[in-house]
C-alpha positions, 0 to 999 in steps of 0.5 A: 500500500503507498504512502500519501504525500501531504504537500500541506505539510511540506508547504508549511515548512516552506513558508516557515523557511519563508517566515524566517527570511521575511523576518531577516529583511524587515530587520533590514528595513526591506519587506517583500511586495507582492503584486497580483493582477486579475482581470474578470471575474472567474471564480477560480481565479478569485479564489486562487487570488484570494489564496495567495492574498491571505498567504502573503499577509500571513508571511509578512508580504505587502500585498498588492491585489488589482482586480480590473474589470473584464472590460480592461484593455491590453494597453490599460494592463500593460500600464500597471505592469509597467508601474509595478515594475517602476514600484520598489515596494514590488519585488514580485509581480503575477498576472493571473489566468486565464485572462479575457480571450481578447487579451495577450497573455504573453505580452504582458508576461515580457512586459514584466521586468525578469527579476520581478517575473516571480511565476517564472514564465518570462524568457529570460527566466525560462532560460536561467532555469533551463541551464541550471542558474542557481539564482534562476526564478523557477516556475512554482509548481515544478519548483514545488514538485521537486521539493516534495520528491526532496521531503520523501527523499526520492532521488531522481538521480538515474532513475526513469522519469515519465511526465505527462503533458508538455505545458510551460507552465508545468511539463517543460520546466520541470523536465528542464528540472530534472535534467540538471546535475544533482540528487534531484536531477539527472533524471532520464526522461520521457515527456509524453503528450496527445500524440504519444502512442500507447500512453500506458506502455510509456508510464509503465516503464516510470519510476516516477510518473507525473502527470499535468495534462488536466483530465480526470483520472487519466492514469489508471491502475494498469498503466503504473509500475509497482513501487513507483512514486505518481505525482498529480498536478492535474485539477478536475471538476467532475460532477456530484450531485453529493457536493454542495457545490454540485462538483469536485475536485479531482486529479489526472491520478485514479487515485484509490486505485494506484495507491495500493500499487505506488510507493507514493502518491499526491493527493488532489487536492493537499498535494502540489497545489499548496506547493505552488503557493508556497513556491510563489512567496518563496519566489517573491522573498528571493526576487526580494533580496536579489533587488536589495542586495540582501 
């Protein structure tokens, strides 16, 4: 029977680690600034929103939350990244998706100044992470992956790593991750996607399978090797008429059926999804004292 990994557990030690640098600055005279941008009024955009305002808080962070109305337009946007770019009180700036259909993401992510891109999505960062920099800001949910295969002491080292789904957000940093020299990387690897052939006979051949593509209980029983360690970055809503809601939340792991099989596996949800909060304001304190100095 596999073990579940509590990333809620492993989040709280990162935001103590967190706590503890927030507290070195301010005795500098430097408290980290936040800035999160939302446009419209998506509510799983405001809910995350809403996370990462209260976690900010609680660390210490000033917190800056804009939330502009689906009405906005591209160049009213990129004139608050640029005066949050101008704002030395911000050491780390976010703009929340999804955005309208008629706005340009990728715009707005180069209109943020590389040392306050604390998602890690600029390309210059994207570039810094790719050649193992050490001081690279790295995209928060690999980030958090890593660090959860770090708590359980599951090296990467030599061992045959699958991932499902080729995102920037999540596939391709963390394969970038885990190539790198080290513990936790050299990593061989296979990255998978909708146009791999016989999925199944790619992840059972996984020492560590991860899956980020976002469909509901895409990897079942059979398609996991025994003993290996499943790690779900997948968020699903799937109907219940059970829930008050009417829905709930699911990952890309079938997850009472591969659990008797894996040696480890996340939970969805209490698994990556407090690692990348956590990940984000351990962001925002390094982008911090890499601006000061400190």
């Amino acid at each position: 029977m596999g073990q579940p990994i509590d990333g809620r557990a492993v989040a709280q030690k990162v935001n103590a680690e967190t706590s503890l640098q927030v507290e070195r600055l301010k005795v500098n005279g430097v408290v980290p600034g936040l800035a999160v941008i939302m446009v419209g009024d998506d509510p799983a955009s405001f809910s995350y929103v809403l996370a990462k305002e209260k976690k900010a808080q609680e660390l210490g962070f000033k917190s800056f939350i804009y939330r502009m109305p689906p009405t906005t337009t591209q160049q009213e946007l990129l004139e608050l990244v640029r005066s949050c770019n101008e704002n030395a009180e911000i050491h780390g700036i976010l703009v929340q998706s999804p955005l309208p259909v008629a706005l340009n993401e990728h715009e707005l992510v180069m209109a943020i100044v590389p040392e306050k891109d604390v998602d890690g999505f600029h390309p210059i960062n994207v570039g810094l992470c790719a050649l193992g920099a050490p001081h690279a800001l790295r995209p928060c949910t690999p980030a958090g992956i890593v660090r959860l295969l770090q708590e359980c002491k599951v090296s990467t080292r030599g061992k045959r790593v699958v991932i499902i789904g080729r995102s920037r957000i999540v596939g391709l940093p963390l394969a970038h991750l885990l190539l790198q020299r080290g513990e936790f990387g050299d990593a061989t690897l296979t990255v998978c996607h909708s146009r791999t052939p016989d999925l199944g006979s790619e992840t059972r051949r996984a020492e560590i399978l991860i899956s980020a593509v976002g469909q509901a209980h895409l990897v079942k029983a059979d398609m996991v090797r025994p003993g290996a360690v499943v790690i779900d970055v997948g968020v699903n809503r799937v109907e219940d008429a059970t829930k008050p809601r009417g829905y709930r939340i699911v990952g890309d792991i079938d997850y009472d059926a591969v659990l008797p099989v894996a040696s480890f596996v996340t939970p969805v949800p209490g698994g990556v999804g407090p690692m990348t909060i956590a990940m984000l304001m351990a962001n925002t304190v390094q982008a911090c004292r890499t601006q000061t100095g400190l």
